[in-house]
N, C-alpha and C positions, 0 to 999 in steps of 0.2 A: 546472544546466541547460546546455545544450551547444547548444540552437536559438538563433536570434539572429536578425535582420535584415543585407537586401543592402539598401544603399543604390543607389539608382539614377542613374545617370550622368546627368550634363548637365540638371539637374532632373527627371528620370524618376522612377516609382512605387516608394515602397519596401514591399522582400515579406519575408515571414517566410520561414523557411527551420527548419523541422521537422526534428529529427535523430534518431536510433533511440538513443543514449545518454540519454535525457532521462531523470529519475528524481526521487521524491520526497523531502523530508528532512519532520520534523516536529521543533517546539519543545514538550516538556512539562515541567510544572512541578506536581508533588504537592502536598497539601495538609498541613499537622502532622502529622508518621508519629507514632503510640503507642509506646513500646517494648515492643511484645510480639515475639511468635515471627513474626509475618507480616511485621513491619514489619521484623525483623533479616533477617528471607529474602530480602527488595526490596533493601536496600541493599547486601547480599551479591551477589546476583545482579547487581545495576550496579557493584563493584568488577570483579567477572569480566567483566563484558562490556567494560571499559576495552581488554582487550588480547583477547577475541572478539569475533565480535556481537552486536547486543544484537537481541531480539523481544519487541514487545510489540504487545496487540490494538489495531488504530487505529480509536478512536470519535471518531469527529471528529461535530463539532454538527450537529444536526438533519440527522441522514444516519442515517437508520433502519434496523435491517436487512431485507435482502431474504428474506422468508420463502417458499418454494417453490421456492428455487434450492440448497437442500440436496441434496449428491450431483452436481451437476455438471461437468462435464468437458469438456475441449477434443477437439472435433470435428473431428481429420483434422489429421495431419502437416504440417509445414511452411507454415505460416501465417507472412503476415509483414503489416508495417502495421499501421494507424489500425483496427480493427476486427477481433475473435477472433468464430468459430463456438464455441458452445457446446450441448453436448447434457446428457442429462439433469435436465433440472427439471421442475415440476410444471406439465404444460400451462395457460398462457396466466398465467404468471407475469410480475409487470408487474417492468419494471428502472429504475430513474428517474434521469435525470441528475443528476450528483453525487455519486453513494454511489459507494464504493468495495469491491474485491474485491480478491485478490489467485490469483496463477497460481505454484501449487508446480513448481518446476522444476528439474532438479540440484542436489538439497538446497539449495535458499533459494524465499523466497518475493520475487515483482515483484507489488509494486503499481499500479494501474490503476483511473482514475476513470470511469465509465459517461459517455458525450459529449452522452448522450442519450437522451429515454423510448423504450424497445421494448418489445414484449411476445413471449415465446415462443409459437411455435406449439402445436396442439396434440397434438404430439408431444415438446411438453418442449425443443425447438431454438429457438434464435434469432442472429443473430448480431448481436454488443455494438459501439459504435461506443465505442472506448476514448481515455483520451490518459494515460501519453503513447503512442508508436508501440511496439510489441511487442520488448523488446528481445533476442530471442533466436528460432530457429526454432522451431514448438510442435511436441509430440510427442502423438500420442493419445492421450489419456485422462489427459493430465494435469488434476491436481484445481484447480479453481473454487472458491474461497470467497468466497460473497457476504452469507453471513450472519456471518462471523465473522472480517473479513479481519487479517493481523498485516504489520505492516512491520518486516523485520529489517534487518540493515544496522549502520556504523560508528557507535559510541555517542560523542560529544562532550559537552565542559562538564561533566562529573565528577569530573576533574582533581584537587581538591582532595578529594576526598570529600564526607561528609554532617557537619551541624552539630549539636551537641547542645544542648539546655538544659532544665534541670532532669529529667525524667522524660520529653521530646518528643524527635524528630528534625526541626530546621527544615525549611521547605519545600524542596525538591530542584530543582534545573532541572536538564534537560538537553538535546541533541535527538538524534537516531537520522537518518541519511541512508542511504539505501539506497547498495549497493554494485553497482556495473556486472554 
């Protein structure tokens, strides 16, 4: 995170101070992988992401998906700040603070947590009060995923690789930070 607090002089108010770098990272941790073909596919796939990046879907707890906001898009160029216009959803779709989406933009995906309940109009528009602040100019029609968001981004904590024993693959940790 890049926001931080000014302290204020001479015993004055201290203020947050909101940056457009702010970004997400997440900690996951797997459960006993089997060694079949799926489970050789995941650990393959987080070798390669050591030196690319790594995407995976973020379901994070009790953040349900947002059904009706399939086909969504950003509503008009060069948007900036704490809140994105989005068009196409299915009129009077409710968005609930907390869930997350994500905004496809020059091949990667930025993640974004909803600030707060809205609902679309009904014409399928609303515009989403997000944090963190939008870190990049929007472009029309870029794609909204609110039902299926992924965070991609620099893979850590894999370093060593995965562990084995007996016929299992130990539990994995890692985390993924999204990249500027």
């Amino acid at each position: 995170m890049f926001s931080g607090d000014q302290e204020g002089s001479l015993g004055g108010p201290t203020l947050p101070v909101p940056r457009m770098g702010d970004r997400f990272a997440v900690d996951l941790t797997t459960t006993q992988l089997g060694q079949d073909a799926e489970s050789r596919q995941f650990v393959a796939k987080l070798f390669q992401a050591t030196t690319l990046d790594a995407r995976i879907p973020l379901c994070a707890p009790n953040a349900g998906a947002i059904f009706g906001a399939r086909g969504a898009i950003v509503d008009g160029a060069g948007q900036s700040g704490s809140s994105v216009a989005v068009r196409g959803m299915r009129p009077w779709t409710e968005l609930l603070a907390g869930n997350f989406f994500h905004i496809g933009h020059a091949d990667t995906f930025f993640i974004y947590m909803i600030a707060g309940r809205i609902m679309a109009d009904g014409a399928g528009k609303a515009l989403v009060p997000i944090w963190p602040m939008l870190r990049f100019l929007t472009v029309d029609g870029e794609t909204c995923e609110f039902e299926e968001p992924v965070i991609a981004g620099k893979l850590t904590g894999f370093d060593k690789g995965a562990s084995f024993s007996k016929n299992r693959t130990d539990p994995i940790q890692f985390s993924i930070s999204e990249r500027a």
